[in-house]
C-alpha positions in Angstrom: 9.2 3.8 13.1 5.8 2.4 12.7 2.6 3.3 14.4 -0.2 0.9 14.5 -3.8 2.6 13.8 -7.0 0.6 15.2 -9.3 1.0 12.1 -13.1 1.0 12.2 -15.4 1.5 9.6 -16.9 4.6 11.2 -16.2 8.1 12.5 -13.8 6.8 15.4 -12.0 5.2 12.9 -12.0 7.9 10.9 -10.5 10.4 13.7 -7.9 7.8 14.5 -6.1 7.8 10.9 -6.3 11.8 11.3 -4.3 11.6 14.3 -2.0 9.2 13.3 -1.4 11.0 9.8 -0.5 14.6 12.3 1.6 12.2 14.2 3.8 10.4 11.4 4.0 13.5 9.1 7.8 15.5 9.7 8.7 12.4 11.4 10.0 9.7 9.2 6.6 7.4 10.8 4.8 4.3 8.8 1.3 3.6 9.3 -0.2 0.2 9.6 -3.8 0.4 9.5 -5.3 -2.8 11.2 -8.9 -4.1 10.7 -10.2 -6.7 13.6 -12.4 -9.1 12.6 -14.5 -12.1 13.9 -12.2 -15.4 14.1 -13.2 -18.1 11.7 -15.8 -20.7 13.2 -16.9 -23.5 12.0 -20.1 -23.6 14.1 -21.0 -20.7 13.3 -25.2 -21.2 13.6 -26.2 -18.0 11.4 -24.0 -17.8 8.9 -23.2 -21.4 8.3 -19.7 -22.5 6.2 -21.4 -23.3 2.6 -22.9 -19.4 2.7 -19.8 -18.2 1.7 -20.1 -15.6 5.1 -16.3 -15.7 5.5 -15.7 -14.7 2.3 -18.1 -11.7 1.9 -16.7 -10.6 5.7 -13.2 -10.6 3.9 -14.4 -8.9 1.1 -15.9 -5.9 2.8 -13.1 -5.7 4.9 -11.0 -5.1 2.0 -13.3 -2.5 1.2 -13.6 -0.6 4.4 -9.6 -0.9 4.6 -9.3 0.8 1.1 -11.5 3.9 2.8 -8.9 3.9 5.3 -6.2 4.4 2.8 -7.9 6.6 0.7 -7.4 9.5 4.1 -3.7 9.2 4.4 -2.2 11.8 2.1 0.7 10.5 -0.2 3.3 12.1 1.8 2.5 8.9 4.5 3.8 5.6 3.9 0.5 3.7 5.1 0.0 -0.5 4.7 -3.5 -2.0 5.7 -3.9 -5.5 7.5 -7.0 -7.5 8.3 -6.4 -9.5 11.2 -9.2 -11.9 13.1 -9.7 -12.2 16.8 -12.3 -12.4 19.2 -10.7 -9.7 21.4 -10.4 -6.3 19.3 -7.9 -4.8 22.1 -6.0 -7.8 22.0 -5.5 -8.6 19.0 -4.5 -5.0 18.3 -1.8 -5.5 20.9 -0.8 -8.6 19.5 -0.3 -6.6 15.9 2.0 -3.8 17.7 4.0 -6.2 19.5 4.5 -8.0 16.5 5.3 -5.2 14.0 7.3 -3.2 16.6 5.3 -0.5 16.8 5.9 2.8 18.7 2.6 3.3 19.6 -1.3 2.4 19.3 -3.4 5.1 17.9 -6.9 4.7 18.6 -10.3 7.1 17.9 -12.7 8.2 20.8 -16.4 8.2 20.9 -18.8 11.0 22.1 -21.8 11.0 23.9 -21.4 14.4 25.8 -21.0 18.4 24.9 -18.0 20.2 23.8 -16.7 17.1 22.1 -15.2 15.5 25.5 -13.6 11.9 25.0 -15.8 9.2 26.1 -14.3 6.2 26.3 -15.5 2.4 25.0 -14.8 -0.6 25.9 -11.7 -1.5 23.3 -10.4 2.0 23.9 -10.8 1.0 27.8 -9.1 -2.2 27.5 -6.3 -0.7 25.3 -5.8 2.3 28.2 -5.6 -1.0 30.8 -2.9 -3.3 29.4 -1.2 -1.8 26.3 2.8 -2.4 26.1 3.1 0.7 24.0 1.9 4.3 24.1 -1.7 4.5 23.1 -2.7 7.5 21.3 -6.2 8.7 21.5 -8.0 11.2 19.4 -10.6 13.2 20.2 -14.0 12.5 18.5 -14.3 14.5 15.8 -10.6 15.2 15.5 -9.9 16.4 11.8 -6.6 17.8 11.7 -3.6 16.2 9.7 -1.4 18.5 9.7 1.7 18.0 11.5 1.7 18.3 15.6 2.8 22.1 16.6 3.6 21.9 20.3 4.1 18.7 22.9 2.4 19.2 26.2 3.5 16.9 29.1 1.3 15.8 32.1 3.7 16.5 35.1 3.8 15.7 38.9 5.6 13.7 42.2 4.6 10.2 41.9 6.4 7.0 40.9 7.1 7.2 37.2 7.2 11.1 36.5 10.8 11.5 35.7 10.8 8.3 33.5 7.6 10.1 31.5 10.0 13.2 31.5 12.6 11.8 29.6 9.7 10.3 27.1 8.3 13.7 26.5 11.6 15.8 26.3 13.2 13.0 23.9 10.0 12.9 21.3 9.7 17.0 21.6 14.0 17.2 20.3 13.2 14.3 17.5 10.5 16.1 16.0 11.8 19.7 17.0 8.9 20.6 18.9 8.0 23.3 22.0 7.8 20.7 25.1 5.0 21.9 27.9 5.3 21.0 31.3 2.1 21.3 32.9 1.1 20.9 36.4 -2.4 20.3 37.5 -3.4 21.3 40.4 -7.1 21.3 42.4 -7.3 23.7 45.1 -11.3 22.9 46.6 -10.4 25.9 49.4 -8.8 28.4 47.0 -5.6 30.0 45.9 -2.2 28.2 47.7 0.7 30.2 46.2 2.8 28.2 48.3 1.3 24.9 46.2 2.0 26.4 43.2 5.5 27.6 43.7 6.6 24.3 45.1 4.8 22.9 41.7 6.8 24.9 39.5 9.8 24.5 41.4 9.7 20.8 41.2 9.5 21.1 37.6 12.5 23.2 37.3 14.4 20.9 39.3 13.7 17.5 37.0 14.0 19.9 34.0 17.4 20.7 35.2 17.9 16.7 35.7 18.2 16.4 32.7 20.1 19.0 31.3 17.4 22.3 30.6 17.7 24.9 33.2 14.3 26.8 33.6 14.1 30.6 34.4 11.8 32.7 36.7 9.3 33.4 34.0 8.6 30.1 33.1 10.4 29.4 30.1 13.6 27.5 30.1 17.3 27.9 28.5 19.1 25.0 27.0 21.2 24.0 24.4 20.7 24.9 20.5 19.1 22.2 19.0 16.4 21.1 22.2 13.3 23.4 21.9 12.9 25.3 24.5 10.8 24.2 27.0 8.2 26.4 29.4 6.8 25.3 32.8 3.3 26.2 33.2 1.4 25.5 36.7 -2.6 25.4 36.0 -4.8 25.7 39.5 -8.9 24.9 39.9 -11.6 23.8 41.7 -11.4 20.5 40.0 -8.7 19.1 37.2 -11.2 19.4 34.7 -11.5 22.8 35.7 -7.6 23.4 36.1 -7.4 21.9 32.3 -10.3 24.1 31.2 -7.9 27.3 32.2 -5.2 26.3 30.1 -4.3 27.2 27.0 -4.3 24.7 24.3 -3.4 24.7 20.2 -5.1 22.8 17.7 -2.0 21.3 17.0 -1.3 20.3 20.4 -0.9 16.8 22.1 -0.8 15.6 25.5 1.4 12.9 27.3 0.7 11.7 30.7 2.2 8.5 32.2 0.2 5.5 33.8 -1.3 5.2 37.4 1.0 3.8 40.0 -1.4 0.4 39.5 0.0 -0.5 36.6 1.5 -3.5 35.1 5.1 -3.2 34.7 5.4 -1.6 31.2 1.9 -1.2 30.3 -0.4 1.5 30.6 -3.2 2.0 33.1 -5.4 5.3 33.1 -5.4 6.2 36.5 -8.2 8.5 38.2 -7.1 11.6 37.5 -6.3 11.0 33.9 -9.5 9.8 33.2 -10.6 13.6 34.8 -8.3 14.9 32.8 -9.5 13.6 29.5 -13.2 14.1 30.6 -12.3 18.2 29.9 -8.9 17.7 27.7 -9.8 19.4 23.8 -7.1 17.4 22.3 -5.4 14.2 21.9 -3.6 12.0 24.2 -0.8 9.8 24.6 -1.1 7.4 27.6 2.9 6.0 28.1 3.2 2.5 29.9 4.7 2.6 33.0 8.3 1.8 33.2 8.5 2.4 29.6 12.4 2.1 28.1 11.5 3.1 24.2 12.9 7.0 24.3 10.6 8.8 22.0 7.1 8.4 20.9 
């Protein structure tokens, strides 16, 4: 399996080779590090052909690429590519289609408190028309060690159970705990009612496919699938729901794609985007209609 990291020169680029390491370490993952770069021109008014532009662009390309390598540990297969486009997003799409790639993995930029995801305009584009899973990291996001616990976005639109089967296939390949959570903003105050029927839902697609949940929350299945735990989280607002939950360091978050979408491609829908306005860790944004079991 091979993930394909969008590599910049800078912090963002920085916290996406992080994520990716966490991701591909304990599960048998190559990295392909992949630099975007102007396309060649020829009319090119500043840096004319005789200046030798396109050469020095190549050669600190190189360099910055090298940087790159230099954070993946030795236990991580990693290759680096240099690839020219005048599209960074697509072009980076163009590279995971190409090499196969399970997912995009892509760093965040910050301009708020509390280290919130803010997102530009490749990460944008990406999180609008991406054929595979896009991984997003946090800015700032340090951590390589290996991901301790799979939380999954969960609810009753199109597209949920499909996302299910994503999240509960990727938590038994890399033998993780699996999270379903349930978001759910409640501007009048507490509905119990809400909530069970939540929570009930979620035991019921659980049980689809083949984990039976018990009253408490957590769920019995067979020996080798972790087991999984249903967990409903209530607020004012989803960014406040989010805020109430508990999350680990090592922890990573799949949600599926708005309703809008493209047939098999992502598309960060209204409430994800609240969601990742208050999330603390990473993401993974699944295409709809995806058919690739794990991530």
């Amino acid at each position: 399996m091979r993930y394909v990291v969008g590599y910049t020169a800078n912090a963002r680029g920085h916290d996406a080779v992080h994520l990716a390491v966490a991701l591909a370490r304990n599960h048998d993952v190559s990295l392909d590090l992949v630099l975007v770069i102007p396309e060649d021109s020829p009319f090119n008014a500043v840096y004319p052909p005789e200046t030798g532009y396109d050469d020095i662009l190549n050669d600190q390309a190189h360099r910055w690429l090298d940087e790159g390598l230099a954070l993946v540990p030795d236990d991580v297969t990693a290759r680096a590519h240099i690839r020219r486009g005048d599209s960074e997003a697509q072009t980076l799409i163009a590279a995971a289609v190409e090499m196969d790639a399970a997912a995009l993995v892509i760093g965040a930029t910050n301009s708020g408190l509390f280290k919130r995801f803010t997102i530009g305009s490749v990460a944008s584009s990406l999180l609008h028309s991406s054929p595979v899973p896009v991984a997003l990291a946090p800015h700032g996001y340090h951590r390589t060690e290996p991901i301790t616990r799979m939380s999954c976005g969960f609810g009753t639109r199109p597209g949920a159970d499909e996302l299910l089967d994503v999240a509960v296939e990727s938590a038994r390949d890399r033998g993780l705990p699996l999270r379903l959570v349930s978001l759910v903003a409640l501007d009048g105050g507490d509905s119990p009612q809400l909530l069970d029927a939540a929570w009930v839902h979620a035991a019921d697609r659980l049980a689809a496919v083949g984990i039976s949940a018990d009253a408490d929350g957590s769920a019995g299945s067979a020996a080798d699938v972790p087991e999984p735990e249903i967990v409903v989280a209530q607020g004012r607002t989803i960014e406040e729901a989010v805020d109430r939950l508990d999350w680990e360091d090592g922890e990573i978050l799949l949600i599926g794609s708005s309703r809008l979408a493209q047939q098999r491609a992502t598309f960060l829908g209204t409430t994800a985007n609240r969601i990742l306005r208050a999330l603390p860790v990473p993401m993974i944004v699944v295409p709809r209609d995806y058919t690739r079991q794990s991530a």
